[in-house]
C-alpha positions in Angstrom: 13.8 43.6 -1.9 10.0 44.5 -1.6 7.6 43.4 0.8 4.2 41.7 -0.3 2.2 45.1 0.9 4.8 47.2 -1.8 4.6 44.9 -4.1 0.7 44.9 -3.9 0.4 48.9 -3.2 2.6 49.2 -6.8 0.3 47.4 -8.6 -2.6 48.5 -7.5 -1.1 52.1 -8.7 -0.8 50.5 -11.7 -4.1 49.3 -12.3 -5.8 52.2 -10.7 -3.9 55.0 -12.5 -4.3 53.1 -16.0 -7.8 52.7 -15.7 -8.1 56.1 -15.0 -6.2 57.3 -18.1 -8.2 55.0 -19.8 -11.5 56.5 -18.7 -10.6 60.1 -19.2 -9.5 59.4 -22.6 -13.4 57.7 -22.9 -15.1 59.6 -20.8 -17.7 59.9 -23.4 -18.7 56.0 -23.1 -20.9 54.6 -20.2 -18.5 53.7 -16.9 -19.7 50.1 -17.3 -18.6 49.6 -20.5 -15.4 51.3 -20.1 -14.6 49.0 -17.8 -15.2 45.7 -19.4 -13.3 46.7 -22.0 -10.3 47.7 -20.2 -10.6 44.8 -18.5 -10.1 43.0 -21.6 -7.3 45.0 -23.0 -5.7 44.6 -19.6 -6.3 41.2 -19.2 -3.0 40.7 -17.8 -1.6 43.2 -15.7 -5.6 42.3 -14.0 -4.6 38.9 -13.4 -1.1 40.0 -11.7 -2.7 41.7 -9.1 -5.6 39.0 -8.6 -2.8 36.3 -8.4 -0.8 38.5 -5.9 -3.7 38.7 -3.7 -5.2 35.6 -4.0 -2.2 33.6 -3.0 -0.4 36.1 0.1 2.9 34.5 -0.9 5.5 37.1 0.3 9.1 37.7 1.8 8.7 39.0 5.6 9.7 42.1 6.7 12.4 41.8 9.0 11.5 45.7 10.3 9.9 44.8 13.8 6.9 47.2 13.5 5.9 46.0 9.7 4.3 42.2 10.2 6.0 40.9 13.2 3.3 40.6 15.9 5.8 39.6 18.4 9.9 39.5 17.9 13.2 38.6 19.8 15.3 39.9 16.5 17.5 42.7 17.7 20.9 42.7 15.9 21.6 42.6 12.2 24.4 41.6 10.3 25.1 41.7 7.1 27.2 40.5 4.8 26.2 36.9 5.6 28.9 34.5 5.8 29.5 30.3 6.8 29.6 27.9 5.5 26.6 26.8 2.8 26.2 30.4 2.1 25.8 30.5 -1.4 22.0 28.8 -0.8 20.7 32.3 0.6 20.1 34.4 -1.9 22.4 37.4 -2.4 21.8 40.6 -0.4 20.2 39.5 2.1 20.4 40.7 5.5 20.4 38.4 8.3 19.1 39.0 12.4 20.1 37.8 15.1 19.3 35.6 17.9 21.8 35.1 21.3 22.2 35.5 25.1 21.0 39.3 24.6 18.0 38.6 23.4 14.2 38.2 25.1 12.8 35.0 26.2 10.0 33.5 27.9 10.1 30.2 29.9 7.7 27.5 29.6 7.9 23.6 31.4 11.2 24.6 33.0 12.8 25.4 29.1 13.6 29.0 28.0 12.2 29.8 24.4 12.6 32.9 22.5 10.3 33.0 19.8 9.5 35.7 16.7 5.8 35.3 15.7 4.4 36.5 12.9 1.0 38.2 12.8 -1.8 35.2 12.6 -3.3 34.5 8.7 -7.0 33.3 8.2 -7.2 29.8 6.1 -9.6 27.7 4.2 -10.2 23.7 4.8 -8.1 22.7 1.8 -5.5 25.7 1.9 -1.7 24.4 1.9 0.4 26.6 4.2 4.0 27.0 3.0 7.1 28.5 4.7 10.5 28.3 4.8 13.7 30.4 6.3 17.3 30.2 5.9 19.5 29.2 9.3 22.6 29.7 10.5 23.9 28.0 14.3 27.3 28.9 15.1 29.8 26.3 16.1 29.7 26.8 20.0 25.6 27.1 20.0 24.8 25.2 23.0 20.8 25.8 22.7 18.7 22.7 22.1 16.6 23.4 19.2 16.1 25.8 16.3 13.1 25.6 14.2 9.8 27.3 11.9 6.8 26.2 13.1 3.1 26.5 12.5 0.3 26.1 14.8 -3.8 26.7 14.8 -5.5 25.4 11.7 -3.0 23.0 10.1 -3.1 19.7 10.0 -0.3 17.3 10.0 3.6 17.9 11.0 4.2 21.6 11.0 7.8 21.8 12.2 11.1 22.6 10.6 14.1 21.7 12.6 17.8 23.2 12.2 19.8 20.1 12.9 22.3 21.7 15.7 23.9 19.0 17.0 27.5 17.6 17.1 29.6 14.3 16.8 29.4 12.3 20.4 31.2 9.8 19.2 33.7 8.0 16.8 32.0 4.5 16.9 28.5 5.3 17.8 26.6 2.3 19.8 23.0 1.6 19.1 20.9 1.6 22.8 18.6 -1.4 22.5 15.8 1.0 22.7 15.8 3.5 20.4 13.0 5.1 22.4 14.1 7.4 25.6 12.0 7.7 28.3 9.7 4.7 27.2 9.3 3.6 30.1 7.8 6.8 31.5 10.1 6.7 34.8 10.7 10.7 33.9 7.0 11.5 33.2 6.2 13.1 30.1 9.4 13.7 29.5 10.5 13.4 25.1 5.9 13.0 25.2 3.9 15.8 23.9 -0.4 15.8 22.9 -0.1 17.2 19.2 -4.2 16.8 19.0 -6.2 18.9 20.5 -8.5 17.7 23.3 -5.8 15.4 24.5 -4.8 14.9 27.9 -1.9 13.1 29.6 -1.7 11.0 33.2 1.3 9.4 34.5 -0.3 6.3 36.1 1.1 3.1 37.6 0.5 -0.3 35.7 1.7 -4.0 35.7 4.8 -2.8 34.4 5.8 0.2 35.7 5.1 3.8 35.3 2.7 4.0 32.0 0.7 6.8 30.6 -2.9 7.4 30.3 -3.7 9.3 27.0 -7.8 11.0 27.4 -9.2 12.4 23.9 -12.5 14.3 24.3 -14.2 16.0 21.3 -10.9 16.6 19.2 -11.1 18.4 15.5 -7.8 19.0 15.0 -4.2 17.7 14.9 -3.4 13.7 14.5 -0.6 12.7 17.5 -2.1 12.2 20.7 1.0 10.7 22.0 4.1 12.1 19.4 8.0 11.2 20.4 9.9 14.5 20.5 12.8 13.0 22.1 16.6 12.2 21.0 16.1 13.0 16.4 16.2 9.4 15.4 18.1 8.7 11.8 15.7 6.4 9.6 18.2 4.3 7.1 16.8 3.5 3.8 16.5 -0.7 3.8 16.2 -0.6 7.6 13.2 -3.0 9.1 12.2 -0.8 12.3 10.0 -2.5 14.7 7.5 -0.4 17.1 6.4 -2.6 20.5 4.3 -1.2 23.2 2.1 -2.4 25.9 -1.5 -1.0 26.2 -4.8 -1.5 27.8 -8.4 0.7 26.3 -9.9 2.3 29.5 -12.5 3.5 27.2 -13.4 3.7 23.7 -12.9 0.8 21.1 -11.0 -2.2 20.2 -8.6 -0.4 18.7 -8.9 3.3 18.5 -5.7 4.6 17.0 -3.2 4.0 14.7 0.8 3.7 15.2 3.1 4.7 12.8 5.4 7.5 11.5 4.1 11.1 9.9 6.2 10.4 6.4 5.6 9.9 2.7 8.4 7.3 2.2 9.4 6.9 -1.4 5.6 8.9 -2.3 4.1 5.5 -1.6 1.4 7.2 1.1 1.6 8.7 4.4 2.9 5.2 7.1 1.0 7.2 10.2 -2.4 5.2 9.2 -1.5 2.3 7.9 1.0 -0.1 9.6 -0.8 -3.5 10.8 -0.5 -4.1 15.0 0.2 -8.1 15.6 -1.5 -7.9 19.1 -1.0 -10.5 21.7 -3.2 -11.0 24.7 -1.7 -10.4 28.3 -3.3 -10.2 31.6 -6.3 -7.7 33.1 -7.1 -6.4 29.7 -3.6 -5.8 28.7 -2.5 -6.5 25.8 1.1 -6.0 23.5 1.3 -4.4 20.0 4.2 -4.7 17.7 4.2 -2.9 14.0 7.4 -3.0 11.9 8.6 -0.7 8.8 11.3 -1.3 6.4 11.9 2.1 5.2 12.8 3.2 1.5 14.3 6.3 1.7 16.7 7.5 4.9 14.8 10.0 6.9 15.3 11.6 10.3 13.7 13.3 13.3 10.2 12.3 12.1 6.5 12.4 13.6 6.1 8.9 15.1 3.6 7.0 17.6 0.0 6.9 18.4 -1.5 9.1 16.3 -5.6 9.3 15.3 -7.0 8.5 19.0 -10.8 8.3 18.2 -12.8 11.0 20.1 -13.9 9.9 23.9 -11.3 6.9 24.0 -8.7 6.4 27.0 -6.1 4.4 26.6 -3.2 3.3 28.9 0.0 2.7 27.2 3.2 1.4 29.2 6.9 0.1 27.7 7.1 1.8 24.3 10.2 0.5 22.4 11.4 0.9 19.3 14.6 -1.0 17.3 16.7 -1.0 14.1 16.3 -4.8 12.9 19.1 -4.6 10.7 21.3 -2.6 13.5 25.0 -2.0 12.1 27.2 -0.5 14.4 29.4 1.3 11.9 26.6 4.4 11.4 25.1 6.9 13.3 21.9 6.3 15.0 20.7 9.6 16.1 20.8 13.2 14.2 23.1 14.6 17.4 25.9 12.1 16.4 26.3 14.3 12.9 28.6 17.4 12.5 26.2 19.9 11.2 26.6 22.9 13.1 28.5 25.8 11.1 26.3 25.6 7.9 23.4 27.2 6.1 20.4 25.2 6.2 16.8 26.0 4.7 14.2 25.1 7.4 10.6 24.1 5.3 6.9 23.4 6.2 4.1 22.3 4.3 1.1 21.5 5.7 -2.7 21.2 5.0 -5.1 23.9 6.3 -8.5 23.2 8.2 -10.6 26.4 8.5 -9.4 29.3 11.0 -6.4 31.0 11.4 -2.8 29.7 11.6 0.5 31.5 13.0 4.0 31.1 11.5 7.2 31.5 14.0 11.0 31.3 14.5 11.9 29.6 17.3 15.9 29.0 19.4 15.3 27.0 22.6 17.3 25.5 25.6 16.2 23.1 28.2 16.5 23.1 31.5 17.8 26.6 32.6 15.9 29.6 33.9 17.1 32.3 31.2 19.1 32.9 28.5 22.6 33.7 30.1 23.9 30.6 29.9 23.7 30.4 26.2 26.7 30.1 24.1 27.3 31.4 20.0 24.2 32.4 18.7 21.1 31.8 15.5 20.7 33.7 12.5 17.7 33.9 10.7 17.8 35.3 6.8 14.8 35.7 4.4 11.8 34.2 5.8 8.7 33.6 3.4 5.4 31.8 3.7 2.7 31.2 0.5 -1.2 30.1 1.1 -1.6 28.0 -1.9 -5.6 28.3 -2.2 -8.2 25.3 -2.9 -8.8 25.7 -6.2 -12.5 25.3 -5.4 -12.8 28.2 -3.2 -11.7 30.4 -5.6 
């Protein structure tokens, strides 16, 4: 397996050493002209390199001093076996992430993280990455994923699904929704748009939140729900309600929705209609609702596109199945999946600066990494920048 810097050093060999046969054998003809016409007899072995260059779509090196700006890889093992295995391609080597390995803490969680070096981007680029993932049976971490962050716009996570069966006859909660109340703080709430600011503030009813956007250019979710993965069943009506009162800014400024392109019929986060109803001191209550076309899970979901310089309060976010069934799993963590292969993908929409691709294994709540159980393994990352075509 060869790296995108081999692959590119090869052909540049190529090139380089033909057109240098090519001169000496026309040395007698003026450099210029020599050129353009092995150019045109060459057309394309020319466009092979271009094409490699152009796009930087290449398998990482999993060697820790070639491209890894920062890793917790350590072990290898290889060959690769589990379940699923037949999706990684054959003769790959795989590394390795437990207990063993290095880890920083951040918000009271313990992350170890392998980042690769940062990539410049053009508004209009499409970033693309993916990597293979194993969890072992007895992982007790709490999340595995790819992610990008800097100059992307829209959802730029890949999650491992890592949990197992709670349950045999899984009950629905009549709030999909935990920690909509806010009584834990930010808790399952994170700012995915830059400028964004949270306050835990006191209200009518209850704890609420108080979401500031200054002078944002970048990212969507000013308020995204990163709590329990919620399963999305295809023919499902769900139904988003929430209180909220405009401190400052518009009527109405942001949207409420989910970050998915159901069925290809347009990205939802945009688009659904609020039915608002008045309440008291400026208050007021919002309700959206969504029947859904095709099952998804774990996605992007709440107040996303706060205009710039708007504060809003929001207080009692719920969300519901309308056409509940208590025969199906509700939540991601009530499936069996740990023990298998699974390809982990992003892509996402560039803005203009640099972005930064990493592997990530978590776990909440503890101070280090020595109470983690089983272990990750990572096999055959890549990532592609698919160019604008009108930058070329």
């Amino acid at each position: 397996m060869f790296s995108f810097y081999t692959c590119l050093n090869i052909s540049f060999f190529i090139l380089i050493s033909s057109f240098l046969i090519y001169r000496l054998i026309n040395r007698r003809k003026k450099l210029n002209q020599t050129l353009l016409e092995f150019t045109r007899h060459n057309l394309l072995l020319v466009l092979i390199v271009l094409i490699i260059l152009w796009n930087q779509s290449y398998i990482i090196s999993f060697e820790l001093d070639k491209g890894w700006e920062e890793s917790s890889l350590l072990k290898t093992i290889y060959p690769l076996t589990g379940n699923n295995v037949e999706i990684v391609p054959a003769g790959e080597k795989g590394y390795v992430i437990d207990s063993s390995c290095s880890a920083s803490v951040m918000n009271g969680n313990v992350f170890s993280n392998t980042y690769f070096k940062a990539l410049k981007v053009n508004k209009g680029d499409i970033f693309q990455a993916s990597v293979y993932c194993y969890v072992s049976k007895d992982f007790n971490g709490d999340s595995v994923k790819i992610l990008a962050e800097g100059a992307v716009h829209g959802y730029s996570e890949s999650y491992y699904k890592i949990f197992d069966s709670k349950n045999d006859n899984p009950q629905l909660p009549q709030n999909l929704i935990y920690n909509g109340n806010f009584e834990l703080g930010t808790t399952n709430w994170f700012p995915e748009a830059d400028s964004t600011t949270f306050t835990i503030i006191e209200t009518p009813f209850g704890n609420g939140i108080r979401v500031s956007r200054t002078n944002g250019d970048g990212g969507d979710f000013s308020l995204m729900y990163k709590g329990r993965p919620i399963i999305y069943y295809t023919g499902h009506c769900y139904r988003l309600r929430f209180k909220f009162k405009v401190e400052k800014g518009g009527t109405l400024p942001f949207s409420i929705g989910w970050w998915v392109n159901d069925a290809n019929q347009g990205f939802l986060s945009h688009f659904l209609p609020l039915t608002i109803r008045n309440l008291n001191d400026g208050w007021k209550e919002a309700t959206c609702t969504y029947k859904f076309k095709e099952t998804h899970s774990d996605l992007p979901t709440f107040l996303n596109s706060l205009q710039d310089y708007s504060v809003v309060d929001i207080a009692n976010v719920e969300m519901t199945d309308l056409d509940w069934k208590n025969t199906i799993p509700y939540f991601v963590d009530q499936l069996n999946v740990k023990g298998t292969w699974q390809k982990l993908k992003i892509d996402v929409p560039c803005g203009h600066g640099k972005i930064s691709f990493y592997l990530s294994m978590s776990k909440n709540r503890v101070p280090d990494l020595r109470s983690l159980k089983g272990y990750v393994i990572f096999a055959r990352p890549e990532y592609m920048v698919v160019k604008k075509k009108d930058s070329v």
